[in-house]
C-alpha positions in Angstrom: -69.3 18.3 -1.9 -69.6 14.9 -3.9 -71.5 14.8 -6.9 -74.4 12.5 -7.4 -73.4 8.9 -8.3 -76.1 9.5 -11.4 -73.7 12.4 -12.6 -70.6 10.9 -11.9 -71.6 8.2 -14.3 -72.4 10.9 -16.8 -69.1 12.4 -16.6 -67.4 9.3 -17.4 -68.4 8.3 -20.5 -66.4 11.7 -21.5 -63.2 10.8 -20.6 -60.8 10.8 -23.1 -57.3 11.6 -20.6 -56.4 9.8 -17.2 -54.2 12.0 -14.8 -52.6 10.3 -11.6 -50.5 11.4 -8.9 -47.6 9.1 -7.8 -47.3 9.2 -3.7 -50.0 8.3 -2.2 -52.4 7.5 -5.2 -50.7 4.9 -7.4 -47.5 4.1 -5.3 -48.1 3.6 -1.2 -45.7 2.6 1.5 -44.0 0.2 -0.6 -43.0 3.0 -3.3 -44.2 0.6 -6.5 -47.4 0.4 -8.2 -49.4 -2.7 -7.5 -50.6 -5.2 -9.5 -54.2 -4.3 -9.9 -53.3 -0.4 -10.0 -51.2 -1.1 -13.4 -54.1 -3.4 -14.5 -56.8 -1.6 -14.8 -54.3 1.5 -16.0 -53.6 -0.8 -18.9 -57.1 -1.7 -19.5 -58.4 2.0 -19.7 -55.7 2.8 -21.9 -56.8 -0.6 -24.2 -60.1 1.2 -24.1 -58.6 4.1 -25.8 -58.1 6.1 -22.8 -55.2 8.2 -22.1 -53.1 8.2 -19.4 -50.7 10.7 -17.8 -48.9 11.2 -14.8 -48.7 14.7 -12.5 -46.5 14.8 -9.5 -44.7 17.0 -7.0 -41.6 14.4 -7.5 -38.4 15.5 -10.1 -38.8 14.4 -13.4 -35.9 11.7 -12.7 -37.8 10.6 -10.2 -41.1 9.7 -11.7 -39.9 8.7 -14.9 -39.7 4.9 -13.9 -43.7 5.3 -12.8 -44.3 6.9 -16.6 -42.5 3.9 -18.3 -44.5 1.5 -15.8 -47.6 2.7 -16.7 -46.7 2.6 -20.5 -47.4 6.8 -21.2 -46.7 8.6 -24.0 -47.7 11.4 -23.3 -45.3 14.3 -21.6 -44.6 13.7 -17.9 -45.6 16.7 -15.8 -43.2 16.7 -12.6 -42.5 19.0 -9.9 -46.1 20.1 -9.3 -45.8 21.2 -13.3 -43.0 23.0 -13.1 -41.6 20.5 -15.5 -43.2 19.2 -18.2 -41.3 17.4 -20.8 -42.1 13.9 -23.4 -39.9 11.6 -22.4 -39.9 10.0 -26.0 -38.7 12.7 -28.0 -36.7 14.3 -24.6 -38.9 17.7 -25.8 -38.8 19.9 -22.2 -42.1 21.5 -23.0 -42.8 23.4 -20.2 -40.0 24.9 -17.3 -41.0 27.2 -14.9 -38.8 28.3 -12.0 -38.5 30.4 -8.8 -36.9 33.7 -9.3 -32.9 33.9 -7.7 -34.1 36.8 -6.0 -37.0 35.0 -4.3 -35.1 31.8 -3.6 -32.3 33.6 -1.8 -34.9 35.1 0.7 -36.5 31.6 1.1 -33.2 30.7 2.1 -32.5 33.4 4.6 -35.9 32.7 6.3 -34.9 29.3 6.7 -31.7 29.8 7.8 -32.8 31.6 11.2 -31.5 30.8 14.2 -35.0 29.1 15.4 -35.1 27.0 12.2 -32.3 25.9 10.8 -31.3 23.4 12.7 -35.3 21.9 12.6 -35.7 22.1 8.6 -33.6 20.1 6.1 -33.9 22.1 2.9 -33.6 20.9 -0.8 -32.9 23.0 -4.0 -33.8 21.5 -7.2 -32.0 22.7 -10.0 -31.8 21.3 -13.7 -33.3 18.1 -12.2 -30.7 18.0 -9.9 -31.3 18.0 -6.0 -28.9 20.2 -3.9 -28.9 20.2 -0.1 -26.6 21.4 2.8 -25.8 18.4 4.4 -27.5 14.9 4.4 -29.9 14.7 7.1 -31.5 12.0 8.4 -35.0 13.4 6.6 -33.4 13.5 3.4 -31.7 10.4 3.3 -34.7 8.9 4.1 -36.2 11.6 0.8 -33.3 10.2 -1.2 -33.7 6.5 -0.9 -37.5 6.9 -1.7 -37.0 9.2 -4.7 -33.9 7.2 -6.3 -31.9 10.0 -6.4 -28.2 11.3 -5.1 -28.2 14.5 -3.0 -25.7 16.6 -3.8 -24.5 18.7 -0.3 -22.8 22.0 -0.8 -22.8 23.2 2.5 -24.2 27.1 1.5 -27.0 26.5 -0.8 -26.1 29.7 -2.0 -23.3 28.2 -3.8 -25.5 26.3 -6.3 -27.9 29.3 -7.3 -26.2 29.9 -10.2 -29.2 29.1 -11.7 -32.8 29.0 -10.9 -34.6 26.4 -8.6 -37.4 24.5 -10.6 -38.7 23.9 -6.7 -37.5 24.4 -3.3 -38.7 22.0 -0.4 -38.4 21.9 3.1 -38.9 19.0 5.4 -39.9 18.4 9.3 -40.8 15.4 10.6 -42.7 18.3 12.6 -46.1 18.9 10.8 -46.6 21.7 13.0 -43.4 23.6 12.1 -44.1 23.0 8.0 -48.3 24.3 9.2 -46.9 27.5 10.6 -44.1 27.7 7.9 -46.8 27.6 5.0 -49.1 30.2 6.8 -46.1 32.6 7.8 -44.8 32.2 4.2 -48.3 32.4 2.5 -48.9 36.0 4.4 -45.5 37.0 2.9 -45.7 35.9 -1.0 -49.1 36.9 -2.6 -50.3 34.1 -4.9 -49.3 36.3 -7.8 -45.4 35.6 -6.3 -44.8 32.4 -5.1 -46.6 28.9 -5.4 -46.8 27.3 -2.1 -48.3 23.9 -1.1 -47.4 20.6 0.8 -47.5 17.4 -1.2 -47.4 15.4 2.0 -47.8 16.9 6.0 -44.0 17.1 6.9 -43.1 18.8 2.9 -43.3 22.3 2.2 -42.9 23.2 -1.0 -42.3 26.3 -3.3 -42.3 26.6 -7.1 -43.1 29.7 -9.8 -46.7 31.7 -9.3 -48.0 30.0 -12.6 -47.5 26.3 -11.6 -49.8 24.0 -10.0 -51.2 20.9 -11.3 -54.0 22.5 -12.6 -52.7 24.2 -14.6 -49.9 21.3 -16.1 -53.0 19.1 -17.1 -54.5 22.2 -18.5 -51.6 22.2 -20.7 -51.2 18.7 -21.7 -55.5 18.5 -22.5 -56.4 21.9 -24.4 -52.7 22.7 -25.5 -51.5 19.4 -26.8 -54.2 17.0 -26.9 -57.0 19.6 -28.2 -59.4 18.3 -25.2 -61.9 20.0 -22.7 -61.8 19.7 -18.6 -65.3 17.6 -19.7 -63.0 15.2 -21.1 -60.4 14.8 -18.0 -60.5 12.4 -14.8 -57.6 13.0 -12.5 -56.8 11.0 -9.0 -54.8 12.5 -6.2 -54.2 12.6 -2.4 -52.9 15.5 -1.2 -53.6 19.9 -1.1 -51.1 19.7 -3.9 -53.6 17.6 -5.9 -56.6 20.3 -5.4 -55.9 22.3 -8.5 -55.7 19.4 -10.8 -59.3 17.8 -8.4 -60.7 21.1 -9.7 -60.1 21.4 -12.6 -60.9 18.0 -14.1 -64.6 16.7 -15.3 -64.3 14.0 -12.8 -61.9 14.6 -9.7 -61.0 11.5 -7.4 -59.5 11.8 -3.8 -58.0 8.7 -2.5 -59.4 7.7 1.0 -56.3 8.5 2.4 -56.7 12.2 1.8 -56.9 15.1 4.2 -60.8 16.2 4.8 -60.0 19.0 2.6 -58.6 17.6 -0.6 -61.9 14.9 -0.3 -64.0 17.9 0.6 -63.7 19.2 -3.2 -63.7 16.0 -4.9 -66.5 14.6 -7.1 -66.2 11.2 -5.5 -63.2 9.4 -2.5 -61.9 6.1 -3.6 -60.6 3.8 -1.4 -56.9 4.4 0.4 -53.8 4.0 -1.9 -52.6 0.8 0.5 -56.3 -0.6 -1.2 -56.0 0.0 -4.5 -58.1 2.9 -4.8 -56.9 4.1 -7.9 -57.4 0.6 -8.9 -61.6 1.2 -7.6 -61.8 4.1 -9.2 -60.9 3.2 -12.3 -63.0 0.6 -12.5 -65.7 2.4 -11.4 -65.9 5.5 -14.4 -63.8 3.9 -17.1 -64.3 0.3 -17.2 -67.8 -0.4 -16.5 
């Protein structure tokens, strides 16, 4: 339920730390960050304000929206997973699934009735490791900037840990039953699971969400309070971080339920909402 506009307002003149999600929020269908969007991130952060970026995407990945934006403060990636300042190349934070869990991920994805509907990536070391190069991630790949590295048995590159493990569909409801069949297996306590977009299912460490990464960044390393933290985002992966901020803003491309917990719904990302909403609470 949104908060009164009243208290909204209120809020506001708290914040002291800006958190954005990349897809969806600051970057729409043409994968950059529009003119106004970066304006009016500059001029909160000429107002003293600042501003961070949390994202499902790899660290490699965001890392050209962080220099955009002019951060410098530690880029949280991979829901949290990955947390590390950019400026003095300090990993703070790397959480990852456990070998034991990520091989039976990969077993349940490898049935007969799945594998040939789910292209599945490994990220390891802030690398991303696949099977073969589907259509889906090609299309992942050339949006993300990165190379796919295809190793034919994934089990070949778990020599070390997965920071995340995704599957994709262009099937939403293949990656809805996948998340509820998966979800009744792994107890919060085990396994993170979210989607960052309809056709992405994604799994990272119990401890990581992006709740938890801007809890971090604000009490840990910048001595703040929730009171003092606005955060925008799109998407269920957002809904931790929504919660956990003073002031929590869902784009008005977001699912009912992400908007249902926010304290006010901006306009959609291919309108600058983030632009709006910034505007709104830290400019005025």
């Amino acid at each position: 339920m949104q908060k009164a506009s009243t208290d909204n307002q209120a809020a506001a003149k708290e914040i002291k730390l800006l958190v954005l999600d990349i897809d969806g929020t600051i970057a729409g269908d043409s994968n950059t960050i529009s003119e106004p969007v970066k304006q009016a991130i500059f001029a909160a952060q000429a107002r003293g304000i600042q501003v961070a970026i949390a994202t499902g995407r790899m660290y490699r990945s965001a890392l050209r929206f962080h220099q955009e934006i002019g951060s410098t403060l530690p880029l949280m990636a991979y829901q949290g997973a990955w947390i590390q300042d950019p400026i003095a190349e300090k990993i703070h934070r790397h959480w990852v699934v456990p070998k034991e869990i990520a091989h039976q991920l990969l077993d349940y994805f490898e049935q007969p009735e799945l594998r040939s509907l789910l292209s599945v990536h490994f990220y390891i070391n802030d690398q991303l490791y696949v099977r073969e190069l589907t259509r889906e991630t090609q299309i992942y790949a050339e949006r993300s900037g990165v190379i796919p590295i295809p190793v034919g048995d994934l089990r070949q590159a778990l020599t070390n840990e997965p920071t995340k493990i995704l599957a994709l569909s262009d099937d939403i409801d293949i990656i809805d039953k996948l998340l509820g069949n998966l979800r009744r297996q792994y107890t919060p306590a085990e396994l993170y699971l979210t989607t960052s977009v309809a056709t992405f299912f994604e799994a990272t460490n119990a401890s990581v969400n992006k709740g938890t990464a801007i809890r971090y960044l604000a009490e840990e390393l910048l001595g703040l309070q929730l009171a003092n933290v606005m955060a925008i985002g799109d998407n269920f992966n957002d809904l931790e971080m929504l919660e956990y901020a003073g002031l929590g803003v869902a784009m008005g491309n977001a699912p009912a339920g992400v908007k249902a917990i926010a304290n006010w719904v901006a306009p959609s990302v291919e309108s600058d909402g983030a632009a709006v909403a910034i505007e709104k609470f830290l400019l005025w």
